[in-house]
N, CA, C and O atoms as a DFTB+ gen file, in Angstrom:
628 C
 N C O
     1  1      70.662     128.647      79.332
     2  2      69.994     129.855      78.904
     3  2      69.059     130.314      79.999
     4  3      68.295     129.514      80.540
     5  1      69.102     131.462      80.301
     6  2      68.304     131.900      81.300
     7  2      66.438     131.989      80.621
     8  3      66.184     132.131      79.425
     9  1      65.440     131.873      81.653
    10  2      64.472     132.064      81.549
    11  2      63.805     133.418      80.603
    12  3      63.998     134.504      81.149
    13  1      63.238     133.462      79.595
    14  2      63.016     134.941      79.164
    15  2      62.224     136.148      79.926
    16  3      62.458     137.354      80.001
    17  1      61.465     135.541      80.318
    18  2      60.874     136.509      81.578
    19  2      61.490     137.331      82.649
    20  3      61.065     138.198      83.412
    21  1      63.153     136.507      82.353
    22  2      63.266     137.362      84.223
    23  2      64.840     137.952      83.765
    24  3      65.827     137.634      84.429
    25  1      64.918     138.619      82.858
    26  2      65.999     139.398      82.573
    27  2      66.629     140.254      83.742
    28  3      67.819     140.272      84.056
    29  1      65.594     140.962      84.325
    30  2      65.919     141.716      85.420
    31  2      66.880     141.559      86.617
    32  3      67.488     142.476      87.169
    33  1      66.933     139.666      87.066
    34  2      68.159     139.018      87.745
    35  2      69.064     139.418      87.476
    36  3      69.768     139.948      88.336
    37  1      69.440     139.352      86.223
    38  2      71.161     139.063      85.435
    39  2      71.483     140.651      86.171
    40  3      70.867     141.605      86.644
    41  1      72.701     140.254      85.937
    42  2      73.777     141.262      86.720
    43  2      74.202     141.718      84.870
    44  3      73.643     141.036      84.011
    45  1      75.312     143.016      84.338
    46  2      75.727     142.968      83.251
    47  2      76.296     142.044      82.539
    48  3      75.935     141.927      81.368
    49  1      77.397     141.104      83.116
    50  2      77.994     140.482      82.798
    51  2      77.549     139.209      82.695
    52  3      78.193     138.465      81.955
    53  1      76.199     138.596      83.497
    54  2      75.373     137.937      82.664
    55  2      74.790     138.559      81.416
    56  3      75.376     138.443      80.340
    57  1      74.169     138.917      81.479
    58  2      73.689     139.538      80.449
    59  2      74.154     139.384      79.376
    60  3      73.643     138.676      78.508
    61  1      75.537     140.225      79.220
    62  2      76.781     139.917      77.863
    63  2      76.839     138.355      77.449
    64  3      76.669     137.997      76.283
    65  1      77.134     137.317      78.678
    66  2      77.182     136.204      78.267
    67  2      75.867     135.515      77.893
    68  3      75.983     134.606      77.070
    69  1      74.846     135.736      78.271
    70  2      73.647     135.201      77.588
    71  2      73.533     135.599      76.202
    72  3      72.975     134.900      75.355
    73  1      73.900     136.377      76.043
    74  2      73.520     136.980      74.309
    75  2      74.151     136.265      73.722
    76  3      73.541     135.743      72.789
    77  1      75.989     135.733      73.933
    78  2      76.550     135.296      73.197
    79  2      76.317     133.893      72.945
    80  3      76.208     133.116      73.894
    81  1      76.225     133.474      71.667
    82  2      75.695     132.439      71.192
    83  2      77.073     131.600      70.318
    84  3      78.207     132.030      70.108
    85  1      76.568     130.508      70.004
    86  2      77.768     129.567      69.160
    87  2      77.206     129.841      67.950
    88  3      76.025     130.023      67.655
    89  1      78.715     129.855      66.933
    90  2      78.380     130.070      65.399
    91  2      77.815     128.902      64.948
    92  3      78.363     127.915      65.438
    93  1      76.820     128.632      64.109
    94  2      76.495     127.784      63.449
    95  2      76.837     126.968      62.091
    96  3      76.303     125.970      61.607
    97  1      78.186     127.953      61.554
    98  2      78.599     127.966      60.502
    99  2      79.296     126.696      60.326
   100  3      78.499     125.899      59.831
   101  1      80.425     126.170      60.513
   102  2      81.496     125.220      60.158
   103  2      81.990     124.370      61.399
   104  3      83.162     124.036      61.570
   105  1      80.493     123.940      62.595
   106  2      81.256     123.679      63.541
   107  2      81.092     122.359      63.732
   108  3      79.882     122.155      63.828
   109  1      82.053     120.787      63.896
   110  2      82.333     119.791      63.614
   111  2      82.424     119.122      64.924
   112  3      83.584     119.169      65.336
   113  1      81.733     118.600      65.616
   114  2      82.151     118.318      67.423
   115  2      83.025     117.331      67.157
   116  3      84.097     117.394      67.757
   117  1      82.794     116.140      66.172
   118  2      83.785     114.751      66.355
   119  2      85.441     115.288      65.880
   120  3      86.389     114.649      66.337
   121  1      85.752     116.692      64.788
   122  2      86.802     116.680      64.633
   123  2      87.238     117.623      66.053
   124  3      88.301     117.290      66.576
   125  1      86.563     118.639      66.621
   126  2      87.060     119.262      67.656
   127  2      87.626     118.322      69.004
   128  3      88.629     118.509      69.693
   129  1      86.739     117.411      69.083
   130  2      87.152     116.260      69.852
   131  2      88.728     115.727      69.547
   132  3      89.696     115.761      70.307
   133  1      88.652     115.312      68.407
   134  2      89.747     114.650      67.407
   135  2      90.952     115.293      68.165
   136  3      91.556     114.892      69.160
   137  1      91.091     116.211      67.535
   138  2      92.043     117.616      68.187
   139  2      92.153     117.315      69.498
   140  3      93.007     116.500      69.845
   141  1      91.549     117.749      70.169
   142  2      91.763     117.904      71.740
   143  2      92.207     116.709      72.344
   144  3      92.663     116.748      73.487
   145  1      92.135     115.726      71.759
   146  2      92.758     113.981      71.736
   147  2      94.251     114.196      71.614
   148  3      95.095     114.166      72.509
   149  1      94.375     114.383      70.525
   150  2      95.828     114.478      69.842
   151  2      96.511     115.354      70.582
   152  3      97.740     115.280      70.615
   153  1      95.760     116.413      71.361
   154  2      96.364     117.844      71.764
   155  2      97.223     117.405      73.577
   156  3      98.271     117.751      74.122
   157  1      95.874     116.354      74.024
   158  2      96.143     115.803      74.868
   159  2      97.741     115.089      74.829
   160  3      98.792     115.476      75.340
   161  1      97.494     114.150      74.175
   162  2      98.829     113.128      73.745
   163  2     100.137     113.921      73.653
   164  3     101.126     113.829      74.379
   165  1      99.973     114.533      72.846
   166  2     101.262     115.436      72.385
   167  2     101.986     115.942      74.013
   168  3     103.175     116.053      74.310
   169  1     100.683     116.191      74.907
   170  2     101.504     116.721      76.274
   171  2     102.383     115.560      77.123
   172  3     103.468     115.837      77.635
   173  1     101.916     114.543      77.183
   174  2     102.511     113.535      78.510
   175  2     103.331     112.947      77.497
   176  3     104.323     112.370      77.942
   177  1     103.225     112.938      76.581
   178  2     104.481     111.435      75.219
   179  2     105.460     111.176      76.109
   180  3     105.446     110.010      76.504
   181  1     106.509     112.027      76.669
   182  2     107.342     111.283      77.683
   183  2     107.503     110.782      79.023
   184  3     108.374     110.094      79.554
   185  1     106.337     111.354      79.466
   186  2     106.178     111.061      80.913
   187  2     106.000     109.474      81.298
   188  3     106.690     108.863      82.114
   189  1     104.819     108.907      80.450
   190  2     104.231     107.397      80.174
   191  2     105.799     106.447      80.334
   192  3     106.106     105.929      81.408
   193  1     106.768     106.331      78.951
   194  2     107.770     105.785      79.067
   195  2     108.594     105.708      79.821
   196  3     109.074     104.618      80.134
   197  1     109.060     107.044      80.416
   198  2     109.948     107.469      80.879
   199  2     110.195     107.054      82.865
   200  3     111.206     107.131      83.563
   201  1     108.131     106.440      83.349
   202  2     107.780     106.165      84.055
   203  2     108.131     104.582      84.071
   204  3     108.850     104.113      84.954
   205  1     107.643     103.885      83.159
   206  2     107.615     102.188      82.701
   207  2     108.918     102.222      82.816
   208  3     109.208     101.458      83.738
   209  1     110.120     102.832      82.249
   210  2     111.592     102.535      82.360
   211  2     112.128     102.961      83.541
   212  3     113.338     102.769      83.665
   213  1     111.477     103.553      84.554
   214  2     112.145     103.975      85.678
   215  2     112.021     102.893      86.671
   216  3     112.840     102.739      87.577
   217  1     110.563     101.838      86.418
   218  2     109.955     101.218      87.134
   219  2     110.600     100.047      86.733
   220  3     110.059      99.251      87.501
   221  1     111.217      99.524      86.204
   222  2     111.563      97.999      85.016
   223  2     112.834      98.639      85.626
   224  3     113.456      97.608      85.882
   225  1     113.472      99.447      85.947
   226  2     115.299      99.549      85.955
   227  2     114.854      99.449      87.878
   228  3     115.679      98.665      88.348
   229  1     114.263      99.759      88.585
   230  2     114.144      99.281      90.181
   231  2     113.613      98.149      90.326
   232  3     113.938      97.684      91.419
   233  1     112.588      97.109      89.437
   234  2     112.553      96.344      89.590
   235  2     113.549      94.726      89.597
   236  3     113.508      93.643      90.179
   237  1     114.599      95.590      88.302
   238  2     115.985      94.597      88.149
   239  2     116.603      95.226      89.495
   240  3     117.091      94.512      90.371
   241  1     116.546      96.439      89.567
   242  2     117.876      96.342      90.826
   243  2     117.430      95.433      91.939
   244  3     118.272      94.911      92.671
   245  1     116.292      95.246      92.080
   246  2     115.461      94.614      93.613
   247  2     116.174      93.375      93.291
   248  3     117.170      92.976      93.894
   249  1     115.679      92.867      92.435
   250  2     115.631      91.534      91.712
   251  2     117.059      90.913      91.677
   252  3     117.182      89.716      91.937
   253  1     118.428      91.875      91.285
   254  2     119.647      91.446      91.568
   255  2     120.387      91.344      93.397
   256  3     121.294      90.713      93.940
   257  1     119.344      92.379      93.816
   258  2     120.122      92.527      95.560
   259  2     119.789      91.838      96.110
   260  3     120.429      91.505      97.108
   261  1     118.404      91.129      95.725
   262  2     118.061      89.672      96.300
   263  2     118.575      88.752      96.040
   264  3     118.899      88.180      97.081
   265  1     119.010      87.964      94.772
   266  2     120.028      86.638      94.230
   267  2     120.845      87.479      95.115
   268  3     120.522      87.056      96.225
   269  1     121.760      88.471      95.314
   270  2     122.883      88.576      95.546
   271  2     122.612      88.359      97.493
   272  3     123.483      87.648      97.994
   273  1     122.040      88.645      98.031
   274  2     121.763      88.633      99.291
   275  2     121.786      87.170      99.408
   276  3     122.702      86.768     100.126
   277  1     120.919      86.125      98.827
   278  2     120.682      85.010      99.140
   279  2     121.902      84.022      98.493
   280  3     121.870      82.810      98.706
   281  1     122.747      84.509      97.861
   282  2     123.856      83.682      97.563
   283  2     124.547      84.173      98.951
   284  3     125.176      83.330      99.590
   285  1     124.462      85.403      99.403
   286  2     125.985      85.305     100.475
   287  2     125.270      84.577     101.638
   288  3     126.014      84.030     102.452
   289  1     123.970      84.492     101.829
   290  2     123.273      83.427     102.926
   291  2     123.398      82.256     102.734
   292  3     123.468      81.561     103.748
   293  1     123.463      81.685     101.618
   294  2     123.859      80.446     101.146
   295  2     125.279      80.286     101.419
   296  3     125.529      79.189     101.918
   297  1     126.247      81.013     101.252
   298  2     127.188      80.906     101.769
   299  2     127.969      80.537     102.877
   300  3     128.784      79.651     103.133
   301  1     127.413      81.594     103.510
   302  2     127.516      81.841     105.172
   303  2     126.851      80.403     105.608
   304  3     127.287      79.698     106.518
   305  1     125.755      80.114     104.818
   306  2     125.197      78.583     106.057
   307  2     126.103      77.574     105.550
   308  3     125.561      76.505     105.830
   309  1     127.037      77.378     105.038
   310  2     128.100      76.353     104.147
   311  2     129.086      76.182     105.336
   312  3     129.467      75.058     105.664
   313  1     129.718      77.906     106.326
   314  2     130.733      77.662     106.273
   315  2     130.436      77.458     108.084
   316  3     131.304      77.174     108.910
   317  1     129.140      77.670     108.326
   318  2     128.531      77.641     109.198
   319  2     128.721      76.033     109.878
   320  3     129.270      76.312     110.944
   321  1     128.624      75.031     109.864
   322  2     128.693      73.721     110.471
   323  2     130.323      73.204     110.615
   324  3     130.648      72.247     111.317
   325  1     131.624      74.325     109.520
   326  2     132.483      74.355     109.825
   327  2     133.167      74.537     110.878
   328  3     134.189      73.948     111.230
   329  1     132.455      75.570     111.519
   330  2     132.753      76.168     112.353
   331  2     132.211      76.022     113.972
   332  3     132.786      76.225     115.042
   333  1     131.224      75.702     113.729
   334  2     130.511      74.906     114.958
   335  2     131.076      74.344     115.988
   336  3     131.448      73.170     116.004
   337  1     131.220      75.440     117.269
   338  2     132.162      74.646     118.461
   339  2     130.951      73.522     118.803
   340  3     129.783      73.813     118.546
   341  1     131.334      72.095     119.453
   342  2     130.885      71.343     120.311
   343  2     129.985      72.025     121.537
   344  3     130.314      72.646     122.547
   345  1     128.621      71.602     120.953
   346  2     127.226      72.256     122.489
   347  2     128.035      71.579     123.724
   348  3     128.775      70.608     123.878
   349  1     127.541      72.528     124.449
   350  2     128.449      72.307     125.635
   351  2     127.164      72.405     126.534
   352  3     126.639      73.483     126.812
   353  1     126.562      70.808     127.096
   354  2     124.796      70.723     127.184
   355  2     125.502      70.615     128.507
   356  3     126.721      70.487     128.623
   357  1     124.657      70.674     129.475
   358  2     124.904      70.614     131.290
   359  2     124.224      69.292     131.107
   360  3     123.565      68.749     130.221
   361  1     124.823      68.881     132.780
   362  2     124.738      67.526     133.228
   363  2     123.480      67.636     133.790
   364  3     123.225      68.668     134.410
   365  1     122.205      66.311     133.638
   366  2     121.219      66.488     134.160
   367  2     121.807      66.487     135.823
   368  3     122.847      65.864     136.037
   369  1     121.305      67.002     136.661
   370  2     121.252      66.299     138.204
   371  2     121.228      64.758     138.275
   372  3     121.015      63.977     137.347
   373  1     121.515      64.456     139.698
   374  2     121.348      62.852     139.645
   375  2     120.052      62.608     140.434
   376  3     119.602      63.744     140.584
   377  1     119.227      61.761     141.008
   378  2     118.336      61.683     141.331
   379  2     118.392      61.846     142.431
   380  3     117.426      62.520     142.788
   381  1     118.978      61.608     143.166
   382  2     119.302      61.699     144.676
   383  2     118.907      63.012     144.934
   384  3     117.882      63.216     145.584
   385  1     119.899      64.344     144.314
   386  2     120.061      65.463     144.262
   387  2     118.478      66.364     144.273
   388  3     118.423      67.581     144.445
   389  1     117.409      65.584     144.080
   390  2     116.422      66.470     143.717
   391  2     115.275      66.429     144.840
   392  3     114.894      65.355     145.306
   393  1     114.675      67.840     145.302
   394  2     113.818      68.009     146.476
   395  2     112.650      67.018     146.720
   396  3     112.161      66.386     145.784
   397  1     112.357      66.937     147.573
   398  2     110.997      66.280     147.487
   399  2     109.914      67.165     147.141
   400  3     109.766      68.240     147.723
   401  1     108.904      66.637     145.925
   402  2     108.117      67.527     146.070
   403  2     107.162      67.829     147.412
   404  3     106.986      66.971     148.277
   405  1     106.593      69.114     147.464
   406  2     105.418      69.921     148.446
   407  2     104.607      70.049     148.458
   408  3     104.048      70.538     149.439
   409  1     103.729      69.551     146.931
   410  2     102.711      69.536     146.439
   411  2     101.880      68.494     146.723
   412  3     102.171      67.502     146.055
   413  1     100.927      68.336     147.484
   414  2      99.927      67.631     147.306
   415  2      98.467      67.786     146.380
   416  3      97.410      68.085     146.936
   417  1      98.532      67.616     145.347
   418  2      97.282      68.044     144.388
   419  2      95.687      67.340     145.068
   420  3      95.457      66.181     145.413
   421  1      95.078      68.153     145.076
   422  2      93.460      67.917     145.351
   423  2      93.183      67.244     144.679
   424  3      94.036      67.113     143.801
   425  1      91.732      66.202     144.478
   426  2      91.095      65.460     143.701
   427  2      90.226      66.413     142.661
   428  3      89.706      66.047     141.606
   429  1      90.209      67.868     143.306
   430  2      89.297      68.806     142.164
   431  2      90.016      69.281     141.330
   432  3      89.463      69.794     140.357
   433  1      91.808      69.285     141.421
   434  2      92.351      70.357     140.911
   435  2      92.247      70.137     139.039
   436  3      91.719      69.140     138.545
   437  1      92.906      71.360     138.134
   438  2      92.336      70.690     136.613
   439  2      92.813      69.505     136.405
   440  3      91.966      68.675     136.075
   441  1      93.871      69.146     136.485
   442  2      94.557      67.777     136.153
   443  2      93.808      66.471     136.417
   444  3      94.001      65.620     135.549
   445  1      92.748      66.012     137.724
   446  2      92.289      64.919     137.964
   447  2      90.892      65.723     137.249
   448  3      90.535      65.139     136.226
   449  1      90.503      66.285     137.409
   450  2      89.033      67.048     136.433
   451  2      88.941      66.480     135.125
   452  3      88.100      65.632     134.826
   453  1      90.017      67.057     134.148
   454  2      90.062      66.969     133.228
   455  2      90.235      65.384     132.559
   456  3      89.889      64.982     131.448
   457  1      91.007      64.549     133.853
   458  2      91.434      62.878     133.745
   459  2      90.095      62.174     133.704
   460  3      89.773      61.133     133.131
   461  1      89.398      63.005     134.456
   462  2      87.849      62.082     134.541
   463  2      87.058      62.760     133.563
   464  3      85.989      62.215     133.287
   465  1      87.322      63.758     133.015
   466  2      86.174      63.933     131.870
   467  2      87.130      63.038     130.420
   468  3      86.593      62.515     129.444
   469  1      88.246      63.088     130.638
   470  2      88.757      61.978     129.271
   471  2      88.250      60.618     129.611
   472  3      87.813      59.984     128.651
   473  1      88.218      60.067     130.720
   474  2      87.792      58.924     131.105
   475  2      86.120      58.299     130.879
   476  3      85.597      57.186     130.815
   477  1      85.701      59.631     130.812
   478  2      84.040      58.857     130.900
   479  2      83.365      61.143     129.850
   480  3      83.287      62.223     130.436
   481  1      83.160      60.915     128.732
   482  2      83.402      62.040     128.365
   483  2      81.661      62.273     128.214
   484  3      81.239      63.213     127.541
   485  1      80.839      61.435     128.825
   486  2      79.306      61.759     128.797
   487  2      78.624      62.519     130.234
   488  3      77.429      62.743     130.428
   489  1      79.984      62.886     131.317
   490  2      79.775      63.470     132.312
   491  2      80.644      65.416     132.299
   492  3      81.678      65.884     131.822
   493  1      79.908      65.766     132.811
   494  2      80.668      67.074     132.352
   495  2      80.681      67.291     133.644
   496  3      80.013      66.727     134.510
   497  1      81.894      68.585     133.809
   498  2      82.749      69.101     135.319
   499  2      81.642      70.062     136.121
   500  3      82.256      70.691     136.983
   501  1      80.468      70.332     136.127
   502  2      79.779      70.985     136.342
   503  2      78.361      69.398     137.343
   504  3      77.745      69.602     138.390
   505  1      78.343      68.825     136.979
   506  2      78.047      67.558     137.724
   507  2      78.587      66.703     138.786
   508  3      78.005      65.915     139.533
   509  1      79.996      67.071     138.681
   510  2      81.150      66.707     139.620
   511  2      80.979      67.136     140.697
   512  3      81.044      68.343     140.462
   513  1      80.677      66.979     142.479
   514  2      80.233      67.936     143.218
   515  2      81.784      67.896     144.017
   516  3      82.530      66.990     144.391
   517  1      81.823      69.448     144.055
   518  2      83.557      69.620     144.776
   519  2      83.551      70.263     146.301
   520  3      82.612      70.775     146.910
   521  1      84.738      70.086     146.651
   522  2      84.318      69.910     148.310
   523  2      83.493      71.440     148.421
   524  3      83.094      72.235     147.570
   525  1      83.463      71.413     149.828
   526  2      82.679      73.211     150.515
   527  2      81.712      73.604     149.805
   528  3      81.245      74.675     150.191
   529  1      81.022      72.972     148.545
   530  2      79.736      73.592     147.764
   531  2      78.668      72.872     148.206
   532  3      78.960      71.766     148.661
   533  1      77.071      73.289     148.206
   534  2      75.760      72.797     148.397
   535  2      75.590      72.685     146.867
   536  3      76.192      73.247     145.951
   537  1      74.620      71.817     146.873
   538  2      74.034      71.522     145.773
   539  2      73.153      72.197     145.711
   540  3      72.736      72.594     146.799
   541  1      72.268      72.774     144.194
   542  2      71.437      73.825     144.338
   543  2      70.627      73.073     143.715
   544  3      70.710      72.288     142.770
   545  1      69.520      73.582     144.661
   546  2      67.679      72.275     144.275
   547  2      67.267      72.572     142.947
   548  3      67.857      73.205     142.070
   549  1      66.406      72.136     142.944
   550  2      65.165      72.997     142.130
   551  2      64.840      73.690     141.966
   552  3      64.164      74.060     142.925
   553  1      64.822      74.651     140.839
   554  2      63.706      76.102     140.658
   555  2      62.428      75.875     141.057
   556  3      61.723      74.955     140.644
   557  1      62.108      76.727     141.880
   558  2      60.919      77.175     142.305
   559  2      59.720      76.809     141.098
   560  3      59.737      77.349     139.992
   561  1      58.268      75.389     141.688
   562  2      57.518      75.361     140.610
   563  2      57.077      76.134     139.453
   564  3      56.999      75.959     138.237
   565  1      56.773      77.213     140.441
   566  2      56.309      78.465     139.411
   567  2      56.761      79.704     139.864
   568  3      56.193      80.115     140.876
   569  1      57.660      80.429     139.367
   570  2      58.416      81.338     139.556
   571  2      56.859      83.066     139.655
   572  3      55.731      83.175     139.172
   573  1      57.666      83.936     140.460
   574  2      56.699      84.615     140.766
   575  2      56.826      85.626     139.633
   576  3      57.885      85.694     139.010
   577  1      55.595      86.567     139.281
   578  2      55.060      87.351     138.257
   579  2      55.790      89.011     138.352
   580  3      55.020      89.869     137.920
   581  1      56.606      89.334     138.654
   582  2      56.896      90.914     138.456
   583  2      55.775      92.025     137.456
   584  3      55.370      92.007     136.294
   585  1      55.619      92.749     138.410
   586  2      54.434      94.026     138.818
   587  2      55.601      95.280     137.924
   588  3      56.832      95.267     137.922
   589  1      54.811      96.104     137.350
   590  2      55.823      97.549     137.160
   591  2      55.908      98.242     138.597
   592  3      54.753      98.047     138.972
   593  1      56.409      98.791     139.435
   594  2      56.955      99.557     140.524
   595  2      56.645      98.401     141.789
   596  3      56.125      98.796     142.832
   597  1      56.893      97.417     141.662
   598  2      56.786      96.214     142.708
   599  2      58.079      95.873     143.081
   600  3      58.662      94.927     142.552
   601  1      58.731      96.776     144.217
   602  2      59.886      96.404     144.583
   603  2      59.988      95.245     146.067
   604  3      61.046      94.869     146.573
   605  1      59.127      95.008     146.350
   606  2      59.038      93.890     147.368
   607  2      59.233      92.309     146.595
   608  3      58.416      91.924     145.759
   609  1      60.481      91.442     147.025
   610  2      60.530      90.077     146.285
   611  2      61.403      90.365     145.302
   612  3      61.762      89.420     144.598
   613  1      61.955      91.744     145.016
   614  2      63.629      91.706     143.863
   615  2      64.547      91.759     144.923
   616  3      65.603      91.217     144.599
   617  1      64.549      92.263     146.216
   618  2      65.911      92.362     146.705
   619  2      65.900      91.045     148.235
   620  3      65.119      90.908     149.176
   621  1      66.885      90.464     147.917
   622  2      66.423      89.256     149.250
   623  2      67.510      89.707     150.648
   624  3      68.701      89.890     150.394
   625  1      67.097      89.834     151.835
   626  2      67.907      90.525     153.019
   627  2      68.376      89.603     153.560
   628  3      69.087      89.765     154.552
């Protein structure tokens, strides 16, 4: 309902509809409801079933093309060992026949690394010192204090 004061907004056709009011006479909300229930129902009655039976008749068809698929696989693996030519495996080489290896493996490479950390597993590969590296000392006792715009001591030449 619009405000009573401000009639002047409404356009005509508000207006018309504000006036019009509900009869007070014979009006029942739980049976109007009732109705509009029933009114509902009466529309879809076949759609509901007609859905459940469409869905239940693809679910048997699935349901038969599968037994039927897996019987002819069952089949097929039956006739399968029938048929089975003899593996026809190659001859290893003989020993003679084979290169010398070229490889000489390092004492750092992963293979002896990894042999000595299974061997003693309270030393880790980072303790291990490997050839061509220095060992790196000590941090500096007390590391120096950075200044805001103190660019002398970040870049080393």
């Amino acid at each position: 309902m619009h405000p009573p004061g401000r009639e002047d907004d409404l356009s005509a056709c508000e207006r018309r509809l504000a006036g019009w009011q509900p009869a007070a006479g014979n009006l029942d909300a739980d049976a109007m409801l009732f109705a509009a229930g029933r009114a509902a129902n009466r529309r879809g009655r076949l759609l509901w079933p007609a859905l459940c039976t469409l869905l239940a008749a693809q679910a048997a068809g699935l349901g038969l093309w599968g037994l039927s698929e897996r019987a002819e696989r069952v089949g097929l693996a039956r006739l399968l060992p029938d048929r089975a030519p003899a593996p026809n495996i190659p001859q290893a080489p003989a020993v003679a026949e084979l290169p010398e290896p070229r490889y000489s493996p390092s004492p750092d490479d992963y293979f002896h690394l990894r042999r000595r950390l299974e061997q003693d597993p309270g030393r880790w590969l980072a303790a291990a010192p490997t050839a061509g590296t220095k060992p790196i000392g000590p941090p500096p006792a007390r590391p120096p204090i950075l200044r805001a715009g103190q660019l002398d001591g970040l870049f080393r030449q």
